[in-house]
C-alpha positions as CSV (number, residue, x, y, z in Angstrom):
1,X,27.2,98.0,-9.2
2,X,27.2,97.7,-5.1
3,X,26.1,100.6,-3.7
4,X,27.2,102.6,-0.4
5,X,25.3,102.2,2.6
6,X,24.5,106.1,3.3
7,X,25.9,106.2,7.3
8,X,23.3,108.0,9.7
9,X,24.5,110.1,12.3
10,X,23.5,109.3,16.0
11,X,21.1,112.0,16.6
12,X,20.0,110.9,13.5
13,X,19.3,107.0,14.6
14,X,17.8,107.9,17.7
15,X,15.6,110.1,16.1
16,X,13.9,108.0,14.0
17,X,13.7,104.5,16.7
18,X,12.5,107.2,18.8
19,X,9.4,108.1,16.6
20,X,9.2,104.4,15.8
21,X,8.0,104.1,19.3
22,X,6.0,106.6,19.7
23,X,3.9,106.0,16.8
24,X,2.8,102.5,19.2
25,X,1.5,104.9,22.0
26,X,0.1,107.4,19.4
27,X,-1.9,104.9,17.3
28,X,-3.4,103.6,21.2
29,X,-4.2,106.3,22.2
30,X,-6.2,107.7,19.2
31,X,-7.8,104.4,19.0
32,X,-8.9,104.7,22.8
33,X,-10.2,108.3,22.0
34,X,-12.4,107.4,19.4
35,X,-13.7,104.4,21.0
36,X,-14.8,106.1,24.1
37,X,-16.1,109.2,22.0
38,X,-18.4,106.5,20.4
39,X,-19.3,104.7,23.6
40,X,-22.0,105.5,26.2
41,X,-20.1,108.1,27.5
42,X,-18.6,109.8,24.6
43,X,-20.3,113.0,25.3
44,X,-19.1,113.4,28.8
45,X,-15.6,112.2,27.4
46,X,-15.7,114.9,24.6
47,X,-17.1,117.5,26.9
48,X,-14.9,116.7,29.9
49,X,-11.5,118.7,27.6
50,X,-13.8,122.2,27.9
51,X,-13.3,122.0,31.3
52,X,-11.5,125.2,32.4
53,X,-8.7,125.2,34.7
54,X,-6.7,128.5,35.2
55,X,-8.7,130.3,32.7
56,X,-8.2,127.9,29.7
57,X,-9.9,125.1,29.4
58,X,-7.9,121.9,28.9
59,X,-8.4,121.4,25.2
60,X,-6.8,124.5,25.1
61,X,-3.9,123.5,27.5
62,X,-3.3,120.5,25.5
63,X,-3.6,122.3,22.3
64,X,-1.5,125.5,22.7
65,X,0.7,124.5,26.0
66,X,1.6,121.1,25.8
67,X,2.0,121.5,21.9
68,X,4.2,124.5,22.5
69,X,6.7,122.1,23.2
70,X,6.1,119.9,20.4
71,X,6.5,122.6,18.2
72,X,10.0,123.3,20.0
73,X,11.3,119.6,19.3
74,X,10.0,120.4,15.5
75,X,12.1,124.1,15.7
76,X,15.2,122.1,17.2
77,X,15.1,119.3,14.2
78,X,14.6,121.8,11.4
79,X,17.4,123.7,13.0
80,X,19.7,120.7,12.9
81,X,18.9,119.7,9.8
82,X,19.8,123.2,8.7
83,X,23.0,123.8,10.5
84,X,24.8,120.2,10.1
85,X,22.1,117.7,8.2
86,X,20.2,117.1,5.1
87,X,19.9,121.0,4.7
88,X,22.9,122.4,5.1
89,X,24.0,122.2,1.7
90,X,22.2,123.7,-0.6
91,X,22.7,121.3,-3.4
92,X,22.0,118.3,-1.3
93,X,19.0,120.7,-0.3
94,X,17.0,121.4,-2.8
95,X,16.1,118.1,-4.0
96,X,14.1,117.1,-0.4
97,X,12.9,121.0,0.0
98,X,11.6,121.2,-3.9
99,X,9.8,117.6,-3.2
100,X,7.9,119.4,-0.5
101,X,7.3,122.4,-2.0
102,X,4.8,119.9,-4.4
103,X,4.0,118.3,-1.6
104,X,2.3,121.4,-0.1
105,X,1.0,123.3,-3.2
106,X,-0.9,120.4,-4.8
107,X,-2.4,118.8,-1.8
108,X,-3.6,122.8,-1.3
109,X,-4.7,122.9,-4.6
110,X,-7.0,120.1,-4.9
111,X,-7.9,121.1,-1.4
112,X,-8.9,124.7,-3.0
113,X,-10.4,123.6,-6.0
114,X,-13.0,121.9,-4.3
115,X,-13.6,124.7,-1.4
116,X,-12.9,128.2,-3.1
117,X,-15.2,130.7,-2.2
118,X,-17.1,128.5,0.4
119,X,-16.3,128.7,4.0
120,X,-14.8,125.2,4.1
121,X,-11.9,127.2,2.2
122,X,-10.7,128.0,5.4
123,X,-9.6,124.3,5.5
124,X,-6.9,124.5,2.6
125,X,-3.7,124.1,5.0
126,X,-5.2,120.4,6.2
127,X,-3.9,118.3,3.9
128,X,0.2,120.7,3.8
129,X,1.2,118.2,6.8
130,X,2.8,115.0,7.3
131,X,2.5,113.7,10.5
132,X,6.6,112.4,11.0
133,X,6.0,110.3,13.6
134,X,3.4,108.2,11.5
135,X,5.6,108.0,8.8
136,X,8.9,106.9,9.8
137,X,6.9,104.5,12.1
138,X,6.0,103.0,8.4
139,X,9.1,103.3,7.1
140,X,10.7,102.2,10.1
141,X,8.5,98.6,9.5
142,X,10.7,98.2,6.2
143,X,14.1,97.6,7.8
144,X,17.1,97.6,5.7
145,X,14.3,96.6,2.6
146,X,14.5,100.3,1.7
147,X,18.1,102.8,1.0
148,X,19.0,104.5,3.9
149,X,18.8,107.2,2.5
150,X,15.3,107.3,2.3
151,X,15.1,107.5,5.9
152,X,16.6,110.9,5.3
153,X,14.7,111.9,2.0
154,X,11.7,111.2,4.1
155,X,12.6,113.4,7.3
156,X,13.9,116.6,5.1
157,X,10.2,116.5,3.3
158,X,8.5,116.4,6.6
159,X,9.9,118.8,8.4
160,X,9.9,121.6,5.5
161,X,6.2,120.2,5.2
162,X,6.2,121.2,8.7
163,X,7.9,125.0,8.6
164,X,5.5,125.7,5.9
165,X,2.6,124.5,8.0
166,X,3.9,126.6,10.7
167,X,4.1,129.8,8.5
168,X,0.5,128.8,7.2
169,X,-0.3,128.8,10.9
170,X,1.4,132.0,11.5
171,X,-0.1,134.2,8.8
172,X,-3.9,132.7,8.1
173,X,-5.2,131.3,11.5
174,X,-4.3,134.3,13.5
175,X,-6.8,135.7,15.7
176,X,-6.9,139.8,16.3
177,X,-3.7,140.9,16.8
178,X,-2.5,142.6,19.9
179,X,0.9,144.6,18.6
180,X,1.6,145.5,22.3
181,X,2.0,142.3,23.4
182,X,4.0,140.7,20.1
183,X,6.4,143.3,20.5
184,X,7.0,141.9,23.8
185,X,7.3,139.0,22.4
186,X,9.7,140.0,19.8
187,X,11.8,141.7,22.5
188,X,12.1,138.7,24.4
189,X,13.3,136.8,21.0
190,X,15.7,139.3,20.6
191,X,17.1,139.7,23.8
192,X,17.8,135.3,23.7
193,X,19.5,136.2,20.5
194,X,21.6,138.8,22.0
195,X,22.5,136.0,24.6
196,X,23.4,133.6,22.3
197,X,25.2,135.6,19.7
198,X,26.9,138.3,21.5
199,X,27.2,137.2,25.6
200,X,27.5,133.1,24.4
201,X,25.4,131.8,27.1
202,X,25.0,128.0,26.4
203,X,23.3,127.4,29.8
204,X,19.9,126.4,28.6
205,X,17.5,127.6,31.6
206,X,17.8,131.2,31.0
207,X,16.7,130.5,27.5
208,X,13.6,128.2,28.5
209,X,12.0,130.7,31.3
210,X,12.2,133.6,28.4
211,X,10.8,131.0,25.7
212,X,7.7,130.5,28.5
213,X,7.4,134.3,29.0
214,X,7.7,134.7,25.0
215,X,4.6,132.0,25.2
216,X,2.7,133.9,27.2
217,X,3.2,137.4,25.1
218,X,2.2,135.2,22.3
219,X,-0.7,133.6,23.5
220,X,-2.0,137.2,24.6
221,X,-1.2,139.0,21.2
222,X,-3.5,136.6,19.0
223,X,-0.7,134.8,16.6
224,X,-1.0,131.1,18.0
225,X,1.5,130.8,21.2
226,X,2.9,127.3,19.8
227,X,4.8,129.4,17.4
228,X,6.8,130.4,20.1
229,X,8.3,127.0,20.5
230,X,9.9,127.0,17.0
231,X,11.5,130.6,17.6
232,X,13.1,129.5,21.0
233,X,14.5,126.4,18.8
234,X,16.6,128.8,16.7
235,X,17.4,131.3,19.4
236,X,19.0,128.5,21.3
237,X,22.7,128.0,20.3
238,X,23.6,125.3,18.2
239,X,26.9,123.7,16.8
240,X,27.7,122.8,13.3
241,X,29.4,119.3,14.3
242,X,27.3,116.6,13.8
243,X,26.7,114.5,16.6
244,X,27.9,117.4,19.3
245,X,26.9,116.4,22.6
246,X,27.6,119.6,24.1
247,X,25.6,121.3,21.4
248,X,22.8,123.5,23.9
249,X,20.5,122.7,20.8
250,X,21.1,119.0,20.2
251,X,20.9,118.2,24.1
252,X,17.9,119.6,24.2
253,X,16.3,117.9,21.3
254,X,17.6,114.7,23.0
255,X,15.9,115.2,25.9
256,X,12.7,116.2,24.5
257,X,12.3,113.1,22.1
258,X,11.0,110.7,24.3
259,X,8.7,113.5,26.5
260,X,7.3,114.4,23.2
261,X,7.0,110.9,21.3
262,X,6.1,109.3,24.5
263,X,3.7,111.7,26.6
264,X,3.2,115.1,24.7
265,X,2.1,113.4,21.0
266,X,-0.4,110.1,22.5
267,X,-2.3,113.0,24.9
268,X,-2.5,115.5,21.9
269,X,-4.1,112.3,19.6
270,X,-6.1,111.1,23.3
271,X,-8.1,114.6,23.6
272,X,-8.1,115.4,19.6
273,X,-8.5,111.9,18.1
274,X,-12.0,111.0,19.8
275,X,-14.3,111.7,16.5
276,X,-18.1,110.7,16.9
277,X,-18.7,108.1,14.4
278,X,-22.5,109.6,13.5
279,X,-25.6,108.4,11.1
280,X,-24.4,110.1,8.5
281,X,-20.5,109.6,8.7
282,X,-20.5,108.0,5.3
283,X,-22.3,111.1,3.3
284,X,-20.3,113.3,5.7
285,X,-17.0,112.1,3.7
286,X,-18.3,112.9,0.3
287,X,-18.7,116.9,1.2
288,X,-16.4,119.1,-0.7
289,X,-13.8,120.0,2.5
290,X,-13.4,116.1,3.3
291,X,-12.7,115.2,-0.2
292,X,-10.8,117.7,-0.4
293,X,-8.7,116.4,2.7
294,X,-8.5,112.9,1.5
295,X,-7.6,113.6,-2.5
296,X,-5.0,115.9,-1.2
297,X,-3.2,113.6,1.2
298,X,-3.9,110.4,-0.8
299,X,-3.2,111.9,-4.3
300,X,-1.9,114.8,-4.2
301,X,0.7,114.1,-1.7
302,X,2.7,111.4,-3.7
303,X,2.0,113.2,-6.7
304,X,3.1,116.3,-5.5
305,X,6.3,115.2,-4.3
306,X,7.4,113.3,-6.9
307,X,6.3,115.3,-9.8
308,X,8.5,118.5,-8.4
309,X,11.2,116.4,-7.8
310,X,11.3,115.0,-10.7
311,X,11.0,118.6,-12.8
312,X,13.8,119.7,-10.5
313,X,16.3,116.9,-11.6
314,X,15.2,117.4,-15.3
315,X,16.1,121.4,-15.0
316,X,19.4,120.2,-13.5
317,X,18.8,122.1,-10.1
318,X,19.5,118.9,-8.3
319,X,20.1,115.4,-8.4
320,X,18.1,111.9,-7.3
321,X,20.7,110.6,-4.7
322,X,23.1,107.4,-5.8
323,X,20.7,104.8,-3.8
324,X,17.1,106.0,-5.1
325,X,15.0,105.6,-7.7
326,X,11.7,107.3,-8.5
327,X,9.7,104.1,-7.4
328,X,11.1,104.9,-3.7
329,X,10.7,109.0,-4.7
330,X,7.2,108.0,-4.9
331,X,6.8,105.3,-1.9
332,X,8.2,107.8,0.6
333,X,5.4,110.5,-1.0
334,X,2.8,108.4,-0.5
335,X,3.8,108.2,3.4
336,X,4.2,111.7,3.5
337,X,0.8,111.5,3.1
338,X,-0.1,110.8,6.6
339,X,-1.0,113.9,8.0
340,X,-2.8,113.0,11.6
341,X,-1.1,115.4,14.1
342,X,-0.4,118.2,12.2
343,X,-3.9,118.3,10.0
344,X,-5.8,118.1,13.0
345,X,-3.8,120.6,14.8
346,X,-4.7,123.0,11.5
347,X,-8.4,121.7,12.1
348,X,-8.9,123.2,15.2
349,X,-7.6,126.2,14.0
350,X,-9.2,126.7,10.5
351,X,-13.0,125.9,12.2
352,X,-13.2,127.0,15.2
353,X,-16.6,126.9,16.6
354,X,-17.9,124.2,14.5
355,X,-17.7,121.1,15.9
356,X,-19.6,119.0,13.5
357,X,-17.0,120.4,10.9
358,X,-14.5,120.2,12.4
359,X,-15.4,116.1,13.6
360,X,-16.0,115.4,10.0
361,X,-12.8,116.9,8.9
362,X,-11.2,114.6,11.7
363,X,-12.7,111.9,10.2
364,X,-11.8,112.2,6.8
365,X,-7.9,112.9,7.9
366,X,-7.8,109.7,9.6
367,X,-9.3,107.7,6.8
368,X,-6.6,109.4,4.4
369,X,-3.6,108.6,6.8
370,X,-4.7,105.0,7.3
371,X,-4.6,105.1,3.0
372,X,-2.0,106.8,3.1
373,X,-0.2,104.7,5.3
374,X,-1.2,101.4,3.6
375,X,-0.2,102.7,0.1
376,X,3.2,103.8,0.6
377,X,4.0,100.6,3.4
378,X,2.7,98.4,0.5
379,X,4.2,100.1,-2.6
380,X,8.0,99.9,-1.0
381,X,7.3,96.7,0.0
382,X,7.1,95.3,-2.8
383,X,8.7,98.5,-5.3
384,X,11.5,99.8,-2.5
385,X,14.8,97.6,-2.7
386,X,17.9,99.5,-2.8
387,X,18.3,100.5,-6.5
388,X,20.8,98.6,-9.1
């Protein structure tokens, strides 16, 4: 029996050629980091981000400005997927979030059982992530090879992986918290809402100068600021139509893509990517927190996602959509195993102040992407036609 060619909305399609793109600059750039990092002048290269300009120095700019507005683009696609997209139903829900939730808790697990008690612990929300951009890239490679509605399964898992990272983010890699200055944050938060909900402003620029004062309060009251770019996302108001163009929410995600994919993403991986290839790389990879980071994104990833999947069919909580099979289940887990951005954002927050851990934990999340990468392109390859 034929089956039906799942349609994708236009946001949708952009989207993902979008991150197909950016994934060319990304990969560049991270290669040019780590090649100057290992040249002649990779300590003045590596040194030159602690640089301080306006009081932060530009690792730091990079890292919590710059992302700040990565993190929005993230808020604004979780949002859509939510109001009008994979999420919005719950039944049609459950099956991509449940996925997730394994591909989170074992990842963390192995990650855990390797680390408890030790203060590579610290590290346990490295392998959570999959780095989207990475892995639709791969995906992206497959054409028409692979169901559509892959495509989707794929960017439902990555952006829950993502929300829980963020909430991981929020709750165990916060510095000493200012209340003063997060109620002013909150205030701010609630007086967009009160905008949106109760006066219906749709003009975006009174919503962007409070999300960069909400920033600010953020960055000042010890909870990381990028946070504040996923709670403008869901302040700013949205439509329920899919495809709106006059949607606040889904102009602005447009016009972020290509900023982000293009310029935000290939600096982050330019000034975060350049790990020094030292002596003793090899024995560096067989410590406790790097196997930890590359048996949770190689293993534990696929196996996470499709084991709860699977569990969550069998208890009848959802279904496997009409155009997949497990084999694809477990092709697009594999890719969800490419953490990059994401795990080494969570790096430089889990060990901050030690460099040589937090280069070897840099190291070992790029070995595991490339895996990662190369297992789940190969497996649908040759496993990931469109089911009979």
């Amino acid at each position: 029996m034929a089956q039906v060619e799942i349609p994708l909305s236009n946001t949708f399609q952009q989207f993902f050629q979008s991150e197909r793109a950016g994934s060319v600059l990304l990969t560049a750039f991270a290669l040019l980091a780590l090649a100057l990092a290992n040249s002649p002048i990779g300590n003045e290269f590596v040194g030159f981000w602690q640089n301080v300009v306006a009081g932060l120095s530009l690792a730091y700019w990079v890292n919590d400005g710059l992302m700040a507005i990565f993190f929005l683009l993230v808020g604004l696609e979780l949002k859509r997927e939510l109001v009008s997209g994979e999420l919005s139903n719950l039944k049609k829900a459950l099956f991509p979030v449940l996925a997730a939730a394994g591909g989170v808790l074992i990842p963390a697990s192995i990650h855990f059982a390797l680390n408890a008690g030790t203060p590579t612990q610290a590290g346990i929300g490295i392998p959570m992530a999959t780095d989207i951009v990475f892995a639709l890239a791969a995906l992206s490679l497959l054409g028409k090879s692979v169901p559509a509605s892959l495509k989707v399964f794929l960017v439902a898992v990555a952006v829950v992986d993502d929300l829980v990272a963020i909430i991981v983010i929020a709750v165990f890699y916060t510095s000493q918290l200012s209340l003063t200055f997060l109620g002013l944050a909150l205030l701010v938060l609630i007086a967009m809402f009160v905008m949106n909900r109760l006066f219906k402003i749709v003009t975006l620029v009174p919503y962007l100068l409070l999300g960069v004062l909400m920033w600010f309060f953020m960055l000042k009251s010890g909870v990381h600021a990028t946070l504040a770019g996923v709670l403008l996302a869901f302040a700013i108001p949205a439509s329920k139509v899919v495809d709106d163009a006059d949607s606040p929410s889904e102009v602005l995600e447009h016009a972020l893509h290509k900023p982000v994919t293009l310029l935000i993403l290939p600096i982050f991986a330019f000034v975060n990517a350049g790990v020094i290839v030292g002596a003793g790389w090899a024995e560096s990879l067989m410590s406790s927190n790097s196997m930890g980071i590359i048996l949770g994104l190689v293993v534990g990833k696929p196996i996470g996602v499709t084991l709860f999947a699977f569990v969550a069919v069998a208890l009848g909580l959802c279904r496997l959509p009409n155009d997949l099979a497990w084999r694809h289940v477990f092709g697009a887990g594999a890719l969800a195993g490419i953490g990059f951005t994401m795990s080494i954002f969570i790096t430089n927050l889990a060990f901050v102040g030690a460099g040589d851990l937090v280069n070897d934990s840099k190291m070992a999340i790029l070995i595991a992407s490339v895996l990662s990468g190369l297992i789940g392109f190969t497996w649908l390859k040759l496993r990931g036609s469109p089911a009979n």
